[in-house]
C-alpha positions in Angstrom: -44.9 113.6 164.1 -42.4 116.7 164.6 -40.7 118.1 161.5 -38.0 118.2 164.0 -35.5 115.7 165.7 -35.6 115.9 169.8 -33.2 117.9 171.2 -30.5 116.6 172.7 -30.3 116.8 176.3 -27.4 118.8 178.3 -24.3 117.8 178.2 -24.3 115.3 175.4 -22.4 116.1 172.3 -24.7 116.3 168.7 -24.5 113.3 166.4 -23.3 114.6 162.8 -25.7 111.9 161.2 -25.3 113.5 157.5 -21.6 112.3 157.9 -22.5 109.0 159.5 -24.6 108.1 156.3 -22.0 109.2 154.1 -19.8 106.9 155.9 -22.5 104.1 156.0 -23.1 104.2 152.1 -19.1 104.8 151.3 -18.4 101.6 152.8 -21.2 99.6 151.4 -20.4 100.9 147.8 -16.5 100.1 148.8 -17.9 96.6 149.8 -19.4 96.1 146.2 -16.6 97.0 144.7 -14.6 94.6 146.4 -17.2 91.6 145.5 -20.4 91.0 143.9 -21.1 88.7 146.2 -24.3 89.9 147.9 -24.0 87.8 151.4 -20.6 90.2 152.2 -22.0 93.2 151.1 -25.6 92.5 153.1 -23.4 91.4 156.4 -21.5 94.5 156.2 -24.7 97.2 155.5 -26.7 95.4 158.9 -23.7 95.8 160.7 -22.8 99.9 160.3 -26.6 100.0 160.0 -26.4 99.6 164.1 -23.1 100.7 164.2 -23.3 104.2 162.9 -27.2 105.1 162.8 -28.0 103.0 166.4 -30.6 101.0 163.5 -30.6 97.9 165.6 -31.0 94.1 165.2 -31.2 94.5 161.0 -32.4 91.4 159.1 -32.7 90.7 155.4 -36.5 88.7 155.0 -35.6 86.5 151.6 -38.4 84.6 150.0 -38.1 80.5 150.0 -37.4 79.1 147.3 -39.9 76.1 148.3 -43.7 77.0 149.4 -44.5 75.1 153.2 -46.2 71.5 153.5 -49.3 73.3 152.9 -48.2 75.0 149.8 -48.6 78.4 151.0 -45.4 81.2 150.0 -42.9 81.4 153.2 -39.7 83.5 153.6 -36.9 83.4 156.4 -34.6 85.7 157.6 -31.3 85.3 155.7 -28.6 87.8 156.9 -29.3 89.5 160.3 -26.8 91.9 162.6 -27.7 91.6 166.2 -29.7 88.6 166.0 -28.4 85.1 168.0 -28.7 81.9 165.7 -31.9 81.0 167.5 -33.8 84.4 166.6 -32.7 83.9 163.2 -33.8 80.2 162.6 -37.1 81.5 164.2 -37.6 84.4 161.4 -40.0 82.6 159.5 -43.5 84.1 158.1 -46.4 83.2 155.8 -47.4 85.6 153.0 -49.3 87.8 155.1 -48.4 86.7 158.3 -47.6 89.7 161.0 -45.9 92.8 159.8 -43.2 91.2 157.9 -45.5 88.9 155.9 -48.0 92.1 155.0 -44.8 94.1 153.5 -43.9 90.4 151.7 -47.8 90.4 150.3 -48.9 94.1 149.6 -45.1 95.5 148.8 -45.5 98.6 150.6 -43.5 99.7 153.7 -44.7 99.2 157.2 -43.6 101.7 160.3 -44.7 100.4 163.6 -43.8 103.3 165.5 -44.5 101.2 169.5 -44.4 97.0 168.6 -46.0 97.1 172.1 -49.1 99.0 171.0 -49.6 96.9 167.6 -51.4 93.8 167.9 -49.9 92.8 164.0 -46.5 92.2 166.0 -45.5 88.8 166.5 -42.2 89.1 168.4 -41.4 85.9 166.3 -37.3 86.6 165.6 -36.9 88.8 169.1 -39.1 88.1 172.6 -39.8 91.2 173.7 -38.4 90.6 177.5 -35.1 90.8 174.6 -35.3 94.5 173.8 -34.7 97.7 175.3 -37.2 98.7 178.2 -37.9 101.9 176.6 -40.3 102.8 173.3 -39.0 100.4 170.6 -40.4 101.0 166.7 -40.2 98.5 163.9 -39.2 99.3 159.9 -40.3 97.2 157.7 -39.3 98.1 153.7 -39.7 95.9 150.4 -37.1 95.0 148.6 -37.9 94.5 144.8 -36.2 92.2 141.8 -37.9 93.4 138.4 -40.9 95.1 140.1 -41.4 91.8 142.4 -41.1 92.2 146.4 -38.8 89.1 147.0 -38.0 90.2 150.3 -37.7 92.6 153.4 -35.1 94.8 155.1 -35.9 95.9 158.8 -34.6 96.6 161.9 -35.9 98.0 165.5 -35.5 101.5 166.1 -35.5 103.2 169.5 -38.2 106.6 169.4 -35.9 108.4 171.8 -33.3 108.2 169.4 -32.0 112.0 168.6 -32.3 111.6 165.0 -35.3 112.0 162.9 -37.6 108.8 161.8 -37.6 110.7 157.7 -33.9 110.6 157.2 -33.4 106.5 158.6 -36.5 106.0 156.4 -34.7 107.9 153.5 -31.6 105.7 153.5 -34.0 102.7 154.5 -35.3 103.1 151.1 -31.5 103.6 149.5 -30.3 100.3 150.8 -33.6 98.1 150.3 -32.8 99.7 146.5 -29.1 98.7 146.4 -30.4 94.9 147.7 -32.4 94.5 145.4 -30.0 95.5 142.6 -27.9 93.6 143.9 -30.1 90.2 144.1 -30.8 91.1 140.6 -27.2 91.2 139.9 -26.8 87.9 141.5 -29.8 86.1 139.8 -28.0 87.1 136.3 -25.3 86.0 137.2 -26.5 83.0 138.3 -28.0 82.4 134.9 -25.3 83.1 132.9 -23.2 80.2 135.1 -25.9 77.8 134.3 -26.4 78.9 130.7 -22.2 78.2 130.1 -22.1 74.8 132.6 -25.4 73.5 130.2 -23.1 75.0 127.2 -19.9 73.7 128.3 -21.8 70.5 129.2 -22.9 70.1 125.9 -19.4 70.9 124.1 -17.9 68.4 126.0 -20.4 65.9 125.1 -20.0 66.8 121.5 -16.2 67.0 121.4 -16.8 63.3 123.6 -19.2 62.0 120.8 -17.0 63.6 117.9 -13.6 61.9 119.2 -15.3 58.7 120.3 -17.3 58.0 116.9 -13.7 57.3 115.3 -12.1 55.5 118.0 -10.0 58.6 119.3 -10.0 59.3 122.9 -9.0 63.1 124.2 -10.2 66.4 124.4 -7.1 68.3 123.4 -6.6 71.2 121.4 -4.0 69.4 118.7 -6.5 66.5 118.4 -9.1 68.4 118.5 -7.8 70.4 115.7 -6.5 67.2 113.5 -9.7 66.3 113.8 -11.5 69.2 112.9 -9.0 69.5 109.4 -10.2 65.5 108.7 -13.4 66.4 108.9 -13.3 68.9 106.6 -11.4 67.0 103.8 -13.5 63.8 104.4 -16.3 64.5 101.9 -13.7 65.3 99.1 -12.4 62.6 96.9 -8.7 63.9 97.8 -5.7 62.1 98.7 -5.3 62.8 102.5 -1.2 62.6 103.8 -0.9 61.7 107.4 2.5 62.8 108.8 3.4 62.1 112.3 5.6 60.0 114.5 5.5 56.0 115.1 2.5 55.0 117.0 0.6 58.3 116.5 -2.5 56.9 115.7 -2.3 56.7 111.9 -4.1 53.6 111.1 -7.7 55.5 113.6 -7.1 58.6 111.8 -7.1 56.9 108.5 -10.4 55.0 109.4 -11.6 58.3 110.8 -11.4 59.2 107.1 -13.3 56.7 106.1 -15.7 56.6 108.3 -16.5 60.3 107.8 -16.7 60.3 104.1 -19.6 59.1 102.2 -17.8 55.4 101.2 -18.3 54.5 104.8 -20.3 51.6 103.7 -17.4 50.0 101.4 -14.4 48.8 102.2 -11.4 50.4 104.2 -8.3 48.3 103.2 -5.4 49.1 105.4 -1.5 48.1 103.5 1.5 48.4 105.8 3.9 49.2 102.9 7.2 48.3 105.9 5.9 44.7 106.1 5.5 43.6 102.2 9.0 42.1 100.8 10.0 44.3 97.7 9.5 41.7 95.7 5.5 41.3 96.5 5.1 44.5 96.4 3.8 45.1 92.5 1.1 42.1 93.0 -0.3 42.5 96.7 -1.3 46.3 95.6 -2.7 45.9 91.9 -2.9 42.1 91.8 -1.7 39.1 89.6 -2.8 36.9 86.8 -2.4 33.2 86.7 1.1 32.4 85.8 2.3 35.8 86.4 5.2 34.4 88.4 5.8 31.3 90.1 3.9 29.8 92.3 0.9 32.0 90.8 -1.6 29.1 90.4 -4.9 31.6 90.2 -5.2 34.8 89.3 -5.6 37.3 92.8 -7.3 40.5 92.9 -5.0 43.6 94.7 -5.4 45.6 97.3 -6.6 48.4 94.7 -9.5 46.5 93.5 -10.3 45.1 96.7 -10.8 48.4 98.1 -13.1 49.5 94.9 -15.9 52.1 96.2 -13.9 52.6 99.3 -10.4 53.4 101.0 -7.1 52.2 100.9 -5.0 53.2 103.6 -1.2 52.7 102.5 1.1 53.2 106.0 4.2 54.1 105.8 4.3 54.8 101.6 8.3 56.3 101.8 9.3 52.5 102.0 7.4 52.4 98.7 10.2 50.8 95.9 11.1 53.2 93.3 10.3 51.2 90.6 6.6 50.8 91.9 6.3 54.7 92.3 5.6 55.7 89.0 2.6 52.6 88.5 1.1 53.8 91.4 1.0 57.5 90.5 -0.6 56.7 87.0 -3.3 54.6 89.0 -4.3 57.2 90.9 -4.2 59.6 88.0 -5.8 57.8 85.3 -8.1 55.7 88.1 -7.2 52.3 86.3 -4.5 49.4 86.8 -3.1 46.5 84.9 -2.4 43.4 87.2 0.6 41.6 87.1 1.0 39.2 84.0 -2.0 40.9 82.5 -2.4 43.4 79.7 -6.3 44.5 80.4 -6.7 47.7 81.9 -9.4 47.6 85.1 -10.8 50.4 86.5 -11.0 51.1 90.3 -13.0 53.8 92.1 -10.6 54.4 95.3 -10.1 57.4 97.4 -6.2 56.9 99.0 -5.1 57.9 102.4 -1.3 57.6 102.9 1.0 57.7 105.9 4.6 58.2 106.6 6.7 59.2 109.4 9.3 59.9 107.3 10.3 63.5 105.9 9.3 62.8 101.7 10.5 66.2 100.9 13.5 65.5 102.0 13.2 61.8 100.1 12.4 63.8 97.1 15.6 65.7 97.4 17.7 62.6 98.2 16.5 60.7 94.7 14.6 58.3 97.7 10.5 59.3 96.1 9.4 60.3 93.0 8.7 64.6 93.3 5.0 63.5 91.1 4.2 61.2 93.3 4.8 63.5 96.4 3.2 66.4 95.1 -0.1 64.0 94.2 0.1 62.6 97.8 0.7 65.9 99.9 -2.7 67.3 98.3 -4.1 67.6 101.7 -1.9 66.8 104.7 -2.6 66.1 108.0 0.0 66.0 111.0 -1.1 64.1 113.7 0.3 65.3 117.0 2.5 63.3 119.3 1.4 62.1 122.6 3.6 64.6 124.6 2.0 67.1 122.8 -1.5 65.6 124.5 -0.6 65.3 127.6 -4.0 66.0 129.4 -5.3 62.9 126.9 -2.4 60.6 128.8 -4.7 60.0 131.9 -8.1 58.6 129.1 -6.0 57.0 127.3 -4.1 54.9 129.7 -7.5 54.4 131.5 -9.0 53.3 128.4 -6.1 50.6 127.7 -6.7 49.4 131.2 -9.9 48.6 131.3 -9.2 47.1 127.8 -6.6 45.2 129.3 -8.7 43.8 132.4 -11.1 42.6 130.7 -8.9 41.2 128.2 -6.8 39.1 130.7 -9.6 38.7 133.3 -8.2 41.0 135.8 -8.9 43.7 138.5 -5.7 46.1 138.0 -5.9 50.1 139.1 -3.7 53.3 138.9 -3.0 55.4 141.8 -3.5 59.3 141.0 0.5 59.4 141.6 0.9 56.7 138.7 -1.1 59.0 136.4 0.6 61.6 137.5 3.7 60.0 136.1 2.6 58.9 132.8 1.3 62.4 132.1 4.6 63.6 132.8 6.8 60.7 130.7 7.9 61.6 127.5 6.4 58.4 125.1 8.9 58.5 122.1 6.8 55.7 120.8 3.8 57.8 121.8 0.3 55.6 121.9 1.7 52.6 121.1 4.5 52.4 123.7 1.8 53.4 126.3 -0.8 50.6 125.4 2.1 48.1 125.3 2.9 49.4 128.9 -0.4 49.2 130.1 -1.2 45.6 129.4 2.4 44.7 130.9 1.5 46.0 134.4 -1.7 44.3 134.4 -0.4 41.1 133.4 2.8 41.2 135.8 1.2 43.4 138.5 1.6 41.7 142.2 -1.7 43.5 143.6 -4.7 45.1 142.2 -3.3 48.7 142.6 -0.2 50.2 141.1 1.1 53.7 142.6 4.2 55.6 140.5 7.3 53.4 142.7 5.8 50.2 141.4 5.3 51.7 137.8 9.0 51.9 137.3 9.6 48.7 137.3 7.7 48.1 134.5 9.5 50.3 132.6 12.6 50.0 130.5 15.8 51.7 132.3 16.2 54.8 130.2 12.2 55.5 130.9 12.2 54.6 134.7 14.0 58.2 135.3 11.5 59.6 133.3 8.7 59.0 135.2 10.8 59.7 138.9 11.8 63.2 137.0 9.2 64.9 135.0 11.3 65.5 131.4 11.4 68.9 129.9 10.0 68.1 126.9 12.8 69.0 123.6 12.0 70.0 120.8 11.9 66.4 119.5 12.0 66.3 115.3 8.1 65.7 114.1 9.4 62.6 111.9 12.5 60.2 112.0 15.3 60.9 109.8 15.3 58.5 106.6 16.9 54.5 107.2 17.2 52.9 103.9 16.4 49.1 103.6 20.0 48.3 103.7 20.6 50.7 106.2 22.0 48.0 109.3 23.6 44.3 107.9 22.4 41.0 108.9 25.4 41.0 111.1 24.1 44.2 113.1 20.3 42.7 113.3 21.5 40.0 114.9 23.8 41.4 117.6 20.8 43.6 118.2 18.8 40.8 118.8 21.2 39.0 121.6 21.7 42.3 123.1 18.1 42.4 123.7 17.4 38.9 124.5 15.5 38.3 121.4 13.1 41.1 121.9 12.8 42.7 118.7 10.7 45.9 120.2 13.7 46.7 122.1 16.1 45.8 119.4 14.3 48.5 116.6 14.6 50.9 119.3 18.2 50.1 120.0 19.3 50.6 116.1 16.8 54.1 115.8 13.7 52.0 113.9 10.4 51.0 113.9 9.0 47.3 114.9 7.9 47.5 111.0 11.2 48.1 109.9 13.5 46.1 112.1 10.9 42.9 111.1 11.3 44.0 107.2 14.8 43.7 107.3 15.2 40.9 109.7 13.1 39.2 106.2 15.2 40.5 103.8 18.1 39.4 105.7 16.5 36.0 105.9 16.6 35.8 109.8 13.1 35.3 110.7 
């Protein structure tokens, strides 16, 4: 082999191949930096590998990732420059098989310097009666991934070529480097995917199994983080304040309580302070001794004692009377109670989860809650997000009260993406609530089995329908409803309410600012029920 390359013949013009290569590897770093994607990068390095150095018909060799029917090790041609689909699908060798196959197996480089005169060359990929007339040679290099060949660059070369067969072996070996550092790159990267899908995987099926073991349904980052701050007070014995608006979700988060703590096993007594006339209130929470009052035939044990070992779950405590206040604070201080009529002091082991969407600051200031009894309830406080501030939880949730609701009424009823669309765009002032109550309308009044956003509206009260045609901005809406005393509307104003609304007394609390709880409290007190 000359030290030399040929001389050019007369006439012709020398080749500057030192600035060809330079060119060459330029673009193929500029191609890297562009992507990591190897497939570019490997297309682009065959193609000025013709292009520029006249290195012709270049093909990548890439080891299968299955073995053949027989089991033996196979690799196929997996980027190529110069090569028609046919010769590309026909690239296929056994370990050891022809001159690709011995590079695969022993990891050395081959040079075939006439594939006429070597009986090793198969002519698999390319037919001979396909290349140049003249002396054709063959270079074959291994590619290597952590000191294993995984694969081959090579590409035909013609002999009369006025360049010299050391230099396109020197930047052979350059670029078979570069791919495999760049495979290498690639298999890391494909790790590191699979390691944070199987993480993310796994996080989701935790957050899933957290959520779901209390009842809650969502992945959002303010329930999320309620229900990472109830987890953490659950194994104390303190008093846990849940703030939030109406048809938050109290009453789960409350059990969530519970059910996290280590009284789990005992009772969870839930007391909706709204619903209990003021006059009931002193013996439905610590109970009553025969004769206490009239009509007390037996003596009845309270909520307190019924809940002994366990949790009682007071909603809405700010319509707590005044007068019963200071009782309750001294139970929960002292851990004892005196029923009703009765003089013996009982002791009761109960940890106490309250709720309100009222502002009891505020209360406290007005004269409206004792400031002992607040400071003894806000020990640990808990706000409970809104729905529109969980909007991505809109879609499980509504798809949870529908199949709820399907089953429940023995029918087939389904949201189109466009109706989901709008109810994750509505703004739900009466947050879960209002949304499972809207749910099982549409599937009992639904004409057909599925219900797109135009047939949605209708189920809707008017003020909500151009809610869910225009997505709201969202306000910043006030976290709790300003204070309504118990004598805060007259009989008079109940009523009306009620005709206005056709006797629906959902409609009608709304209508005067108040909850269901409320509006059926004072409908008692007003003696209209």
């Amino acid at each position: 082999m000359s030290s030399r390359p040929p001389t050019p013949p007369p006439n012709e013009t020398p080749t500057d191949w030192r600035a060809q290569e330079l060119l060459l590897m330029r673009q193929v770093m500029a191609g890297v930096g562009r992507s990591l994607a190897p497939a570019e990068v490997f297309r682009e390095m065959l193609h000025l590998m013709s292009e520029l150095l006249g290195l012709n018909r270049g093909r990548l060799v890439l080891v299968d990732d299955e073995a053949t029917a027989d089991g033996q090790r196979q690799a196929s041609i997996r980027r190529a420059y110069g090569l028609t689909k046919a010769e590309t699908a026909r690239g296929r060798y056994r370990w050891g098989e022809g001159i690709t196959g011995r590079v695969l197996a022993s990891g050395l480089p081959a040079i075939v310097q006439d594939v006429d005169a070597e009986p090793l060359f198969l002519f698999r990929a390319v037919r001979r009666a396909q290349l140049p007339p003249q002396t054709v040679a063959f270079i074959a290099l291994p590619v290597a991934v952590r000191g294993a060949t995984v694969g081959v660059l090579a590409c035909h070369r013609i002999r009369s070529r006025q360049r010299h067969l050391n230099d396109d072996l020197a930047l052979l070996r350059l670029l078979a480097t570069l791919t495999g550092q760049l495979l290498e790159l690639e298999q890391l990267v494909a790790e590191q995917t699979r390691q944070l899908q199987a993480r993310n995987a796994a996080l989701e099926r935790a957050l899933d199994s957290a959520s779901a073991r209390y009842g809650l349904i969502g992945r959002s980052n303010a329930l999320l983080q309620a229900l990472a701050e109830l987890e953490r007070v659950s194994q104390s014995q303190a008093t846990v304040l849940l703030l939030g608006e109406s048809g938050s979700g109290k009453e789960l988060f409350a059990r969530a309580v519970h059910l996290a703590s280590p009284r789990h096993d005992q009772p969870f007594i839930k007391v909706n302070c709204a619903a209990i006339p003021e006059s009931l209130f002193e013996s439905e929470l610590f109970g009553h001794e025969r004769g206490a009052f009239t009509g007390a035939a037996g003596a009845r044990a309270g909520w307190f004692e019924q809940a002994h070992g366990g949790t009682l779950f007071l909603d809405e405590i700010g319509e707590l009377p005044l007068a019963l206040q200071s009782k309750l604070l001294r139970t929960l201080q002292e851990g004892t109670l005196v029923r009703l009529g009765g003089t013996r002091e009982q002791r009761v082991d109960v940890r106490l989860v309250a709720a309100t969407h009222r502002d009891l600051a505020r209360d406290v200031q007005a004269g409206r809650f004792r400031q002992d009894l607040y400071y003894r309830l806000n020990v640990v406080p808990i706000r409970l997000p809104s729905l529109r501030e969980r909007r991505e939880d809109v879609r499980a949730i509504a798809l949870h009260f529908l199949s709820r609701a399907n089953q429940a009424h023995q029918r087939n009823v389904h949201l189109a993406a466009d109706a989901l669309t709008a109810l994750e765009a509505h703004d739900w002032p009466g947050n879960i609530r209002e949304l499972g109550n809207l749910i099982e309308r549409v599937v009992l009044l639904a004409e057909g089995t599925l219900v797109d956003a135009a047939a949605l509206r209708r189920f809707m009260p008017e003020r909500e329908r151009a809610a869910v045609a225009t997505p709201p901005i969202v306000d910043a809406a006030p976290l709790v409803r300003d204070y309504q005393s118990a004598q805060s509307h007259s009989a008079q104003a109940l009523r009306e309410a009620l005709e206005r609304n056709q006797g629906n007394q959902t409609r009608a609390a709304q209508s005067l600012g108040l909850t269901l709880r409320q509006f059926s409290y004072r409908l008692r007190k007003a003696q209209l029920r």
